[in-house]
C-alpha positions as CSV (number, residue, x, y, z in Angstrom):
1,X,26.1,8.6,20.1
2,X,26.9,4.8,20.5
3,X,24.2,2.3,22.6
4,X,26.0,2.5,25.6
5,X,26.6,6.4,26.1
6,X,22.8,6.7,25.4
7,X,22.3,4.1,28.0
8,X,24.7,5.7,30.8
9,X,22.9,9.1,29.8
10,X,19.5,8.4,30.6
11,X,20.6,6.1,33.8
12,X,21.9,10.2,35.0
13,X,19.0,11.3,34.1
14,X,17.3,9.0,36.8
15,X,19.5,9.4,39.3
16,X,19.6,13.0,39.1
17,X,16.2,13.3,40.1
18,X,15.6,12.7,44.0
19,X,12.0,11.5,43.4
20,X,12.7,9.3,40.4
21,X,15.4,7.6,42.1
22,X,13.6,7.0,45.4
23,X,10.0,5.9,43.9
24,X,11.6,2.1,43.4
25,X,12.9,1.6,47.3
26,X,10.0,2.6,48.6
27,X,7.9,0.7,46.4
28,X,9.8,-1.9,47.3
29,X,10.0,-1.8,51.0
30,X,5.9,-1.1,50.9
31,X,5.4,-4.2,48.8
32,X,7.6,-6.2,51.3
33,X,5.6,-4.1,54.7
34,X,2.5,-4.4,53.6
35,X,2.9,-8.0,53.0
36,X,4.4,-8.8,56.4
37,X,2.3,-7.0,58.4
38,X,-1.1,-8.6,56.7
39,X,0.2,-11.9,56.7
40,X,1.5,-11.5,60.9
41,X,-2.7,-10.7,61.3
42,X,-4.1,-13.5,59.4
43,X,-6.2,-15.8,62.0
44,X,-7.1,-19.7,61.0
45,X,-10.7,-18.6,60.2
46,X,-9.4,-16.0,57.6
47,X,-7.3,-19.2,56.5
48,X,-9.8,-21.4,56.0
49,X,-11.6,-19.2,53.7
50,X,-12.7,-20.7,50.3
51,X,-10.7,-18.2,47.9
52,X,-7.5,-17.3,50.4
53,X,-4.4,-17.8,48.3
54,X,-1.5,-17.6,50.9
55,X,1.2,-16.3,48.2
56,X,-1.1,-13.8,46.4
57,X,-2.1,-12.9,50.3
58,X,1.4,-11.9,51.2
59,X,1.4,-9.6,48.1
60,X,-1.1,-7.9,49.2
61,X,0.7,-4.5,49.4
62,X,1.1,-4.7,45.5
63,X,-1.9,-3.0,45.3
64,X,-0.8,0.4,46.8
65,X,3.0,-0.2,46.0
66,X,2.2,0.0,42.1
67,X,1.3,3.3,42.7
68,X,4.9,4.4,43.0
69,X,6.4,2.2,39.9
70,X,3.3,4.5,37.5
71,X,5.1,7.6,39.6
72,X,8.3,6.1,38.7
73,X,7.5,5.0,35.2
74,X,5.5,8.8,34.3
75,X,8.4,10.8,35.6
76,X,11.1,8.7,33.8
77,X,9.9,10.0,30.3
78,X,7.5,13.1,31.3
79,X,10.2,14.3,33.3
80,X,11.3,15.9,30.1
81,X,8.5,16.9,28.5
82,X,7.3,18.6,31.5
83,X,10.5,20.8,31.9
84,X,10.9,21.0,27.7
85,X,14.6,19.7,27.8
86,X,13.1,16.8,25.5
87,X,13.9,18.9,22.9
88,X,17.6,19.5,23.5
89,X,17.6,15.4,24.2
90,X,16.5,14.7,20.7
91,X,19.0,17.2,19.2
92,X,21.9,15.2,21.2
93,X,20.1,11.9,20.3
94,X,18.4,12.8,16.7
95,X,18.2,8.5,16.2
96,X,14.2,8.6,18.1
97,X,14.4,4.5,18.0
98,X,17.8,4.6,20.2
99,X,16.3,7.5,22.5
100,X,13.3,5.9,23.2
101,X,14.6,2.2,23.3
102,X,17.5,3.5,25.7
103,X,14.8,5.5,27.8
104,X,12.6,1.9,28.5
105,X,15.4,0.0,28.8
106,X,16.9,1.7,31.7
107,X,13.8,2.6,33.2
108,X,12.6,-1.6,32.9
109,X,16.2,-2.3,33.9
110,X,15.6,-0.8,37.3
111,X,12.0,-1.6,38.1
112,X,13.3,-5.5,37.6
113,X,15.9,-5.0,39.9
114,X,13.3,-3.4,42.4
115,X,10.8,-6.4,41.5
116,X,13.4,-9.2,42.2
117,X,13.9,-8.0,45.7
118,X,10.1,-7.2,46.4
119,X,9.6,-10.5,45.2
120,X,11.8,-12.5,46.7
121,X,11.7,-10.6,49.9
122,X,7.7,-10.6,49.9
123,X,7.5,-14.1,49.4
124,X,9.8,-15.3,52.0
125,X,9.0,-12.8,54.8
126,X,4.9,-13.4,54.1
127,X,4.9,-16.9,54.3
128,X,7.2,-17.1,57.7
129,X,4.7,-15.1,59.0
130,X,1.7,-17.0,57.7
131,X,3.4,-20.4,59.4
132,X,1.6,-23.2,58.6
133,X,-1.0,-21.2,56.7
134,X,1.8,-20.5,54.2
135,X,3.2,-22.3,51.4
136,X,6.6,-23.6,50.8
137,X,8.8,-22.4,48.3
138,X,9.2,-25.2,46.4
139,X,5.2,-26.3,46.7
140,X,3.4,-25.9,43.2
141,X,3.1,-22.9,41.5
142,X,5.4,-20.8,44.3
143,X,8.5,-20.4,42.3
144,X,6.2,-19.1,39.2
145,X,4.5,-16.3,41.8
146,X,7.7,-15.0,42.6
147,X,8.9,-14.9,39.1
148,X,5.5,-13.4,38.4
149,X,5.8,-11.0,41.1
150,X,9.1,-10.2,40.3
151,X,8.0,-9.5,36.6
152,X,5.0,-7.0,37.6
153,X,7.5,-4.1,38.4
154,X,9.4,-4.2,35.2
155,X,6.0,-4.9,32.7
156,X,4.2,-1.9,34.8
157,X,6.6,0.9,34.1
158,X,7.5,-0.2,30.5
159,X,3.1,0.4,30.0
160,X,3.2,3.5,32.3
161,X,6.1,4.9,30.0
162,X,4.9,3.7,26.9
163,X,1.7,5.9,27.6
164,X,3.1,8.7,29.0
165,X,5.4,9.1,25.9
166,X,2.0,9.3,23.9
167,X,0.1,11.3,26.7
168,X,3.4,13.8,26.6
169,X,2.8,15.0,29.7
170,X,3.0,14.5,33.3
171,X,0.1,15.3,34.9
172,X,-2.2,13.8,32.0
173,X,-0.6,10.6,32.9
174,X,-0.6,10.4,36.6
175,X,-4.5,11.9,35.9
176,X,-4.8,8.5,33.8
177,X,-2.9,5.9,35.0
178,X,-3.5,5.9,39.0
179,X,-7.1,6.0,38.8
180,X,-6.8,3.5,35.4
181,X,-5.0,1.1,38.0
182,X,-5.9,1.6,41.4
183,X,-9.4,1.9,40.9
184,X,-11.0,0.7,37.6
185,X,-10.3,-3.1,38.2
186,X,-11.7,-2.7,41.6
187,X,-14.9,-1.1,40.4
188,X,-15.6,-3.6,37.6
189,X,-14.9,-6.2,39.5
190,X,-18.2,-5.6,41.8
191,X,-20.8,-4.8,38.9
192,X,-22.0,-8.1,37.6
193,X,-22.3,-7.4,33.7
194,X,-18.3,-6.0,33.3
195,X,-16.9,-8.7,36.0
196,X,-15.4,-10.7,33.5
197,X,-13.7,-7.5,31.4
198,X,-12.2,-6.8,34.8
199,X,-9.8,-10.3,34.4
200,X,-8.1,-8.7,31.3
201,X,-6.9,-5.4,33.0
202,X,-3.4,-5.3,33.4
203,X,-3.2,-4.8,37.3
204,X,-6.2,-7.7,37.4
205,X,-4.2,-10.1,35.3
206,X,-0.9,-9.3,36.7
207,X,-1.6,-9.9,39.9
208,X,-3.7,-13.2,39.5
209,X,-0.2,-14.7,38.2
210,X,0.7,-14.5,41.5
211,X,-1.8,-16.9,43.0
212,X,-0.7,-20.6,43.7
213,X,-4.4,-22.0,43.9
214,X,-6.7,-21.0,40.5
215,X,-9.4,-18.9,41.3
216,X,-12.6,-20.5,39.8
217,X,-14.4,-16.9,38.4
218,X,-10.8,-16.5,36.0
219,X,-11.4,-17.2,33.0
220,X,-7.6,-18.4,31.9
221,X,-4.3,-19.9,34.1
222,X,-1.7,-17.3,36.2
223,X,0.4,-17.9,33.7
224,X,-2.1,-16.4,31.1
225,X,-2.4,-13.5,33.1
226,X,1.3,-12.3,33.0
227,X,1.4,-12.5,29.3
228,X,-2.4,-10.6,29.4
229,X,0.3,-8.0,31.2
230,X,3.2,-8.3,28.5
231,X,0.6,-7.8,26.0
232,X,-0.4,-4.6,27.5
233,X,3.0,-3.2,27.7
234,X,4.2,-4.3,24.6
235,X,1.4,-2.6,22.7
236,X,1.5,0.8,25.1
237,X,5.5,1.1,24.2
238,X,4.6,0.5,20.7
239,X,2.5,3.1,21.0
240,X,4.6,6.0,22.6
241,X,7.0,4.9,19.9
242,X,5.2,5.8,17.1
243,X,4.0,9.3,19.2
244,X,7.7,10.1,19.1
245,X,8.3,9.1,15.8
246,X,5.6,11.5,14.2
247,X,5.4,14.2,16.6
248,X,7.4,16.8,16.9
249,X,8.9,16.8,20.2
């Protein structure tokens, strides 16, 4: 099968699936919610604080809408482990390097067009809101948060797939991943001798790109922390390749 008919083959595998195809919007309008309804509530004392960050503050919701691009990202690839039509995929598609490549590429594809809206969207409606407790875009750093935020989507679901294609299976994943990102960072963060492992997480390092004002406890730039992110993607879908290269399906 040529690059393309691979391509428009797993795109209808995406779109044939109700919750696959859904899991982006509605990460995207709970990034762009959460963010306008936190940054409406923020008061000039909460403004004033030493460490508030008005872009990173109006991405707030990244935090829970991540949750959806791991869904997203697990069912694009366990999807067919979990109902065993992997099998019949790898007979149509015996070349594992095109499957797999075709398979991140589609599924990246879409999270960055779900992240450039967020992103975009996020930024502008948060700072509105925050008035003159927001930043301008334009200021220093702003343009680099939203390319940051619009990057975090995309770099998230190519991990999340890249380890579910070595997990090979649904619920293993979602068992690994959510807690692995919605909790782990969290929980580091707050005990004193694992603080600074917490900076090189990829949720902790993604989202500090987003920040327009360094933090003083990081130990590296925003910039620093989206490649900390690339890094952990790139070596999660190296990973699930070589899975699927040396395991039978």
């Amino acid at each position: 099968m040529s690059v393309n008919a691979v391509l428009y083959s797993e795109w209808t595998k995406i779109r044939s699936v109700r919750s696959v195809i859904w899991a982006l919007p509605l990460a995207v309008l709970l990034l762009v919610g959460i963010g306008a309804g936190v940054s409406g509530s923020v008061g000039a004392a909460e403004a004033d604080g030493e460490n508030f960050d008005p872009v990173q503050f109006g991405y707030y919701g990244m935090f829970f809408a991540h949750v959806l691009v791991i869904a997203f990202a697990v069912l694009v690839v366990g999807n067919e482990y979990n109902t065993g039509s992997i099998q019949t995929s790898l007979a149509t598609v015996p070349r594992r390097g095109l499957f797999y490549g075709a398979k991140l590429t589609t599924g990246a594809a879409l999270a960055l067009l779900a992240g450039v809206v967020a992103s975009v969207a996020t930024f502008f409606a948060s700072q509105k809101l925050l008035a003159e407790n927001g930043a301008a875009f334009g200021d220093e750093g702003t343009v680099r948060a939203i390319v940051a935020g619009a990057l975090y989507f995309p770099l998230l679901a190519v991990m999340c797939m890249g380890i579910t294609a070595m997990l090979r299976s649904q619920m293993l994943s979602m068992g690994f991943l959510v807690p692995f990102l919605f909790l782990v960072s969290p929980v580091l963060a707050e005990i004193p001798g694992l603080r600074d492992l917490a900076w090189y997480l990829p949720d902790r390092a993604g989202q500090y790109a987003l920040r327009i004002h360094l933090d003083a406890a990081a130990p590296y730039s925003p910039v620093t922390g989206l490649v900390i992110m690339g890094i952990w993607a790139a070596v999660a879908a190296v990973g699930g390749w070589l899975v699927l290269r040396n395991r039978d399906a």
